[in-house]
Each structure stands twice: as C-alpha cells, then as structure tokens.
mmCIF file of the N, C-alpha and C atoms, coordinates in Angstrom:
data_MODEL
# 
_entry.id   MODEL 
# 
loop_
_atom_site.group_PDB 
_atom_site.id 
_atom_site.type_symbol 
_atom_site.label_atom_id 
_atom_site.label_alt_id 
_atom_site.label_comp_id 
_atom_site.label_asym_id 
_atom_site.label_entity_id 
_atom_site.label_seq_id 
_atom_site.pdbx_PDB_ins_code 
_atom_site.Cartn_x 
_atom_site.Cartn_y 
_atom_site.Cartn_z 
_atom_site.occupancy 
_atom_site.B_iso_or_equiv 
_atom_site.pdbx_formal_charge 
_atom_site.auth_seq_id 
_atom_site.auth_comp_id 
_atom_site.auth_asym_id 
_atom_site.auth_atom_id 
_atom_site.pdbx_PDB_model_num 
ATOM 1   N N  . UNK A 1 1  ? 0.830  -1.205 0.000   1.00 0.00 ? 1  UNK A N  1 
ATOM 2   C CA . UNK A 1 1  ? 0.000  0.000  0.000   1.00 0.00 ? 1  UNK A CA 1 
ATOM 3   C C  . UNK A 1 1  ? 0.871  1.266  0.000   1.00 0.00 ? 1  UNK A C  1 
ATOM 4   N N  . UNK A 1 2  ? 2.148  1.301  0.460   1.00 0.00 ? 2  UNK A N  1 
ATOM 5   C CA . UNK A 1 2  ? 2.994  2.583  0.750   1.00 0.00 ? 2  UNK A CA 1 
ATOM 6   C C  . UNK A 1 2  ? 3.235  2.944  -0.399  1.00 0.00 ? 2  UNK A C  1 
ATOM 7   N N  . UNK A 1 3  ? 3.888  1.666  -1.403  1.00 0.00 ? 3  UNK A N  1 
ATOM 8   C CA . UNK A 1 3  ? 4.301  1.834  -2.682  1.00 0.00 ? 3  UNK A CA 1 
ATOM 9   C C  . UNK A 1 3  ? 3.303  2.182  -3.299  1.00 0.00 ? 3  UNK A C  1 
ATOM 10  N N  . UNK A 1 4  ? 2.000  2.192  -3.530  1.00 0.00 ? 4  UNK A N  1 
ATOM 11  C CA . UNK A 1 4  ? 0.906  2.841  -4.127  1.00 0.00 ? 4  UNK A CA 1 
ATOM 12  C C  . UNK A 1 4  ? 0.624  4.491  -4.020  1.00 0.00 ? 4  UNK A C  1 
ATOM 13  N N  . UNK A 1 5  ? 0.931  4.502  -2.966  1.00 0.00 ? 5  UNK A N  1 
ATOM 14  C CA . UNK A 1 5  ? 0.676  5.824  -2.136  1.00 0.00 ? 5  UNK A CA 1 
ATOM 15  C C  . UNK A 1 5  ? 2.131  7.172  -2.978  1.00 0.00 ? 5  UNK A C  1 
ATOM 16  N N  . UNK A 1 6  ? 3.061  6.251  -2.583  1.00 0.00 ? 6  UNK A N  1 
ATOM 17  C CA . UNK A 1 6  ? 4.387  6.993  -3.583  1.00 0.00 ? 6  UNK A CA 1 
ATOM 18  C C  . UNK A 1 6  ? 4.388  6.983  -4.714  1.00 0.00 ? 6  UNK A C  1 
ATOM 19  N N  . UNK A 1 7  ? 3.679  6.001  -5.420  1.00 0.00 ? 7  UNK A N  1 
ATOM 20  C CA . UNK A 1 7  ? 3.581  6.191  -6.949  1.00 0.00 ? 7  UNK A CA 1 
ATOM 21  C C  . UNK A 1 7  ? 2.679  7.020  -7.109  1.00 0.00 ? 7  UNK A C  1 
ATOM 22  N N  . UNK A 1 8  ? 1.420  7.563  -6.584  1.00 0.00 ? 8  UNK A N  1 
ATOM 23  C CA . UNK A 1 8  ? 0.289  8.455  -7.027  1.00 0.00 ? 8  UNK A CA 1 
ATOM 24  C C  . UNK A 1 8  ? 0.386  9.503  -6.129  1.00 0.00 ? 8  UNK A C  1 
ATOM 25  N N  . UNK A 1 9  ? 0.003  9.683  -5.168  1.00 0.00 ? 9  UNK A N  1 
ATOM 26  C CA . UNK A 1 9  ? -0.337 10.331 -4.133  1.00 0.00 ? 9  UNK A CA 1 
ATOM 27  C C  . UNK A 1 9  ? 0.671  11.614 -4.370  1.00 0.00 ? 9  UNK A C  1 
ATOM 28  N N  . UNK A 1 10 ? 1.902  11.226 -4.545  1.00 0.00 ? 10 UNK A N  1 
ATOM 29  C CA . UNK A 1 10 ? 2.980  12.148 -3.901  1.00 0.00 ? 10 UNK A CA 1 
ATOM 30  C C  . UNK A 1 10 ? 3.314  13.184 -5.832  1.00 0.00 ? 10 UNK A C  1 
ATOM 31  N N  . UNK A 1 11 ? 3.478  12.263 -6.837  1.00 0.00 ? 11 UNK A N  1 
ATOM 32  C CA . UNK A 1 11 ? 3.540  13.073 -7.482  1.00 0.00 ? 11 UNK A CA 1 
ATOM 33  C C  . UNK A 1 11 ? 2.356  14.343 -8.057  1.00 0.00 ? 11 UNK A C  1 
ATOM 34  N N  . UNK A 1 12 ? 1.165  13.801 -7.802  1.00 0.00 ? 12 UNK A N  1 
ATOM 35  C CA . UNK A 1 12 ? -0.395 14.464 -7.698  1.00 0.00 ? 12 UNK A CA 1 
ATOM 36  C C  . UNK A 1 12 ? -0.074 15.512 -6.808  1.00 0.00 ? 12 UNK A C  1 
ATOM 37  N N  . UNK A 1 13 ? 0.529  15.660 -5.584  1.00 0.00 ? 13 UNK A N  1 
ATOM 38  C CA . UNK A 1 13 ? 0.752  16.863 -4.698  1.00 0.00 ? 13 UNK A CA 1 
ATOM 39  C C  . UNK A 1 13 ? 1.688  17.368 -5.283  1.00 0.00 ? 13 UNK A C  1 
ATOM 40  N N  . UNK A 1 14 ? 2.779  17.395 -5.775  1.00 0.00 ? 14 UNK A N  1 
ATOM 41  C CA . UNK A 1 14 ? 3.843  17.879 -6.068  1.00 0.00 ? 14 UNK A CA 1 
ATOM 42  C C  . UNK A 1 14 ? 3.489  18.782 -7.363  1.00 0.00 ? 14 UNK A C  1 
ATOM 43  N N  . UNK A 1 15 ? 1.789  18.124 -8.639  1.00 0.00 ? 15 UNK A N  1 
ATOM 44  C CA . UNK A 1 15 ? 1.455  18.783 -9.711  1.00 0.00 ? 15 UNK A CA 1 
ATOM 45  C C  . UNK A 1 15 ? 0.435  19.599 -9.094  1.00 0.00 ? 15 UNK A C  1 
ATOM 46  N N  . UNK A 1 16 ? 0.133  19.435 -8.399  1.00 0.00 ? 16 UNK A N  1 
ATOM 47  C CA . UNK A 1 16 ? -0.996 20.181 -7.479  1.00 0.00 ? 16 UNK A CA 1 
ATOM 48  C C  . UNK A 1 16 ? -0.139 21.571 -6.416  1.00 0.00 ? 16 UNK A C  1 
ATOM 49  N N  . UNK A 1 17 ? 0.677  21.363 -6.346  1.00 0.00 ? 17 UNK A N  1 
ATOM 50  C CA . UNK A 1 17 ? 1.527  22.657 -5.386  1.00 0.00 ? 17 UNK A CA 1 
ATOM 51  C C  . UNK A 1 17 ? 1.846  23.097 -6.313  1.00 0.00 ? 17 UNK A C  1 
ATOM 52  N N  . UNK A 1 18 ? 2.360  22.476 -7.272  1.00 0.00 ? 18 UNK A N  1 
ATOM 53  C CA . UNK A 1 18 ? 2.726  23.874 -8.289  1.00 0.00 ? 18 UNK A CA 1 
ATOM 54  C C  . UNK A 1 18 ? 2.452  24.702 -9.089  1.00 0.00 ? 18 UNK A C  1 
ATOM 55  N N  . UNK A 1 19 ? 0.949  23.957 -9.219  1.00 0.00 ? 19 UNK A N  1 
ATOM 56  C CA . UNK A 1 19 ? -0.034 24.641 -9.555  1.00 0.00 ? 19 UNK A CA 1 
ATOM 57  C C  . UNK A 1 19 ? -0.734 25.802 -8.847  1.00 0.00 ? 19 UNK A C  1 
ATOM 58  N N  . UNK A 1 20 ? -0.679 25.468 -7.577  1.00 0.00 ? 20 UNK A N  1 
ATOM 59  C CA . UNK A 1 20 ? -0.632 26.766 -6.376  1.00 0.00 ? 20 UNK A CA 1 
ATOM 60  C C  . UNK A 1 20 ? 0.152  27.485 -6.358  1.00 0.00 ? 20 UNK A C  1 
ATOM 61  N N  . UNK A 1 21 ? 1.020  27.150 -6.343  1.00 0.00 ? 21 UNK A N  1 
ATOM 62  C CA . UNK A 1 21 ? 2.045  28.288 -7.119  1.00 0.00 ? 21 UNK A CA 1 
ATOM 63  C C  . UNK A 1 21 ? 1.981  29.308 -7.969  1.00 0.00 ? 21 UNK A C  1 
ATOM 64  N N  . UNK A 1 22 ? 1.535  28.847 -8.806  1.00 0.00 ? 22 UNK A N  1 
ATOM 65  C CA . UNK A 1 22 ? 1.617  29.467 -10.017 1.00 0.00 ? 22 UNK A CA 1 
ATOM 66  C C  . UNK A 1 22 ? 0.516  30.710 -9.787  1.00 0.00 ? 22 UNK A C  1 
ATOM 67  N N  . UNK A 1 23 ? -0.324 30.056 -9.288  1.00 0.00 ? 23 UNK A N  1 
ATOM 68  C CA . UNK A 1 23 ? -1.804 30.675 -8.934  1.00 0.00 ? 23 UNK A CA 1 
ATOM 69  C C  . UNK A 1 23 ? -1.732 32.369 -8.011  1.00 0.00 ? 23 UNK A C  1 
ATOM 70  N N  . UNK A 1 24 ? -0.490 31.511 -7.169  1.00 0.00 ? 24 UNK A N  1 
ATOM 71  C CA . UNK A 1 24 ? -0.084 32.518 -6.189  1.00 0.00 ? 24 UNK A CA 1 
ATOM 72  C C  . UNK A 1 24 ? 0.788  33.826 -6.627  1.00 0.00 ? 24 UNK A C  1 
ATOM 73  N N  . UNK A 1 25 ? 1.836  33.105 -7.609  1.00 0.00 ? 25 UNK A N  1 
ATOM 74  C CA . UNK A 1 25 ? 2.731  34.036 -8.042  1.00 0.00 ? 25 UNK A CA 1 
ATOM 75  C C  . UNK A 1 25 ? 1.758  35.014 -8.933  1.00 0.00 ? 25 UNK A C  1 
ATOM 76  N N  . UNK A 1 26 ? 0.654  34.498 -9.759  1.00 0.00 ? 26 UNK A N  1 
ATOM 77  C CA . UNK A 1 26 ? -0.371 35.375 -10.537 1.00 0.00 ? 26 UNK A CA 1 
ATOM 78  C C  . UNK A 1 26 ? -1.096 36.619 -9.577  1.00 0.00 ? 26 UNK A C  1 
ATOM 79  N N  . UNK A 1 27 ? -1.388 36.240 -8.227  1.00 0.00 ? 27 UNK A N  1 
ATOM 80  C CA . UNK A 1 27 ? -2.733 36.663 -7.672  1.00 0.00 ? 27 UNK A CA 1 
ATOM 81  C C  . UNK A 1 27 ? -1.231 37.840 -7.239  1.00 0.00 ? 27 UNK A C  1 
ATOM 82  N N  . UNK A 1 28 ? -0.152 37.352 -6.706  1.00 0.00 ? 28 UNK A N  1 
ATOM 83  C CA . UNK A 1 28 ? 0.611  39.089 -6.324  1.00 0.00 ? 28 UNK A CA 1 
ATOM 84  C C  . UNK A 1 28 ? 1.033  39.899 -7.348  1.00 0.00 ? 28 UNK A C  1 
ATOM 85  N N  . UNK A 1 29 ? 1.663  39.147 -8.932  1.00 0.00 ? 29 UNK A N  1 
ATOM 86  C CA . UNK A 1 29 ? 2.185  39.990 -10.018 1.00 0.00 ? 29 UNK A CA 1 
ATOM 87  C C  . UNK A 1 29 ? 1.123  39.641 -11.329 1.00 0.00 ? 29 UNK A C  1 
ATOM 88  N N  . UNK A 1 30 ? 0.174  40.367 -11.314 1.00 0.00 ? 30 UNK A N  1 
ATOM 89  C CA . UNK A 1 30 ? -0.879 39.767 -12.599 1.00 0.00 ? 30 UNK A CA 1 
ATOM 90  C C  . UNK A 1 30 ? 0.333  39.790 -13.786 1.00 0.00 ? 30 UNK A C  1 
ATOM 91  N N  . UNK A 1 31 ? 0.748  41.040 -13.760 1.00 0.00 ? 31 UNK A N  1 
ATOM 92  C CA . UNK A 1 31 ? 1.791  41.462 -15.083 1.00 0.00 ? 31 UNK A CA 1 
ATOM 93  C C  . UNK A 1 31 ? 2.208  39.933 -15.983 1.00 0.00 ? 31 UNK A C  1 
ATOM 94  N N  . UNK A 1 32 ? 2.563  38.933 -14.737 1.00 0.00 ? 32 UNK A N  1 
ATOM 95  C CA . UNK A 1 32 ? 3.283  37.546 -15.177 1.00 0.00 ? 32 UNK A CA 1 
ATOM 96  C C  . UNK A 1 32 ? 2.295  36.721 -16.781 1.00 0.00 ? 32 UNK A C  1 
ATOM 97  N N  . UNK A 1 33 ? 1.078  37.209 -15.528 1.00 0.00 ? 33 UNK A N  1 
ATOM 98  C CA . UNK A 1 33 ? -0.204 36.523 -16.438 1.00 0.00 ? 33 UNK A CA 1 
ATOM 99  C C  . UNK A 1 33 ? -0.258 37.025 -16.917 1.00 0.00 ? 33 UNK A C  1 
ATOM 100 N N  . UNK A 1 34 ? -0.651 38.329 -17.784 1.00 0.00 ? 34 UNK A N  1 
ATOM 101 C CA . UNK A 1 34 ? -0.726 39.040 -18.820 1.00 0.00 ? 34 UNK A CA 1 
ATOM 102 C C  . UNK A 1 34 ? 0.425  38.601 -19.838 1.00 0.00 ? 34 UNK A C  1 
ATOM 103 N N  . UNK A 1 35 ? 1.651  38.390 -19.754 1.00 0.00 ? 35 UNK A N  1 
ATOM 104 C CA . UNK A 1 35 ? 2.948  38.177 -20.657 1.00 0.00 ? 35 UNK A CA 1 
ATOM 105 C C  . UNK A 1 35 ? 2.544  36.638 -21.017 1.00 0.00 ? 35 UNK A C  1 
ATOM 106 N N  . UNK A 1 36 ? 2.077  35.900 -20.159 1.00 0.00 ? 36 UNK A N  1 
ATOM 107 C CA . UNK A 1 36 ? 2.039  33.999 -20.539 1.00 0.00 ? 36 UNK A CA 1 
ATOM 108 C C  . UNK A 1 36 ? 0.433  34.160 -21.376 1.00 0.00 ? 36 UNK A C  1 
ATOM 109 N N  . UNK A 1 37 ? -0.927 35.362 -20.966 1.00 0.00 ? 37 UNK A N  1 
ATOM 110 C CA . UNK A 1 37 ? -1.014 34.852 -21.600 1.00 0.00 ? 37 UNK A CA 1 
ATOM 111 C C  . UNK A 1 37 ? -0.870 35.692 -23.352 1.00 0.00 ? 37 UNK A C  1 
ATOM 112 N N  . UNK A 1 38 ? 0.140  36.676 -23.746 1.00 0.00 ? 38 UNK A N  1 
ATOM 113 C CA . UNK A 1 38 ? -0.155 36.967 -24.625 1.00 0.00 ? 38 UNK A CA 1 
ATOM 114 C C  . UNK A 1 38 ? 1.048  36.332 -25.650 1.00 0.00 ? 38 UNK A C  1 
ATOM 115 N N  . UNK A 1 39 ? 1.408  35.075 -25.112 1.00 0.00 ? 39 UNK A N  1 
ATOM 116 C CA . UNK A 1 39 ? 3.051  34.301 -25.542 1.00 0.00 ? 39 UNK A CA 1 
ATOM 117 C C  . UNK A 1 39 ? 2.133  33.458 -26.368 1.00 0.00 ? 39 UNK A C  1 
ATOM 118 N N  . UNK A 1 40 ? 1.249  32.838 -25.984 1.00 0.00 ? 40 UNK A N  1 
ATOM 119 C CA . UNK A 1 40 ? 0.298  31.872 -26.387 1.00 0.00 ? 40 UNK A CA 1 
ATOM 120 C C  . UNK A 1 40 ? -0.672 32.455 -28.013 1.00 0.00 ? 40 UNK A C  1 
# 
C-alpha cells in the first residue's frame, strides 16, 4: 500500500503545489499573467 501511495499520491501533490504556485505568483504579479497569456 505505501508503494501505491508513492507512486500516485505524492507526485499528484507535487502537480498540485505547483499549480498553487503558479496561482499565487499570478494573484501578487498579474503582469506575469498578462505576458504567458499573450506568448500563447
């Protein structure tokens, strides 16, 4: 069960925090978001 837990669990948090991240770094410098999204 541990080994289940390390195969899913942990990389899902790790795509999931950095996704908070990202979220976070947006919500103090919009500017960021404005440049990513006009790259696209």
């Amino acid at each position: 069960m541990q080994k289940f837990i390390d195969a899913t669990l942990k990389p899902a948090l790790i795509v999931g925090g950095l996704g908070t991240a990202t979220a976070l770094a947006y919500a103090f410098a919009p500017q960021l978001a404005i440049v990513a999204l006009r790259a696209e």
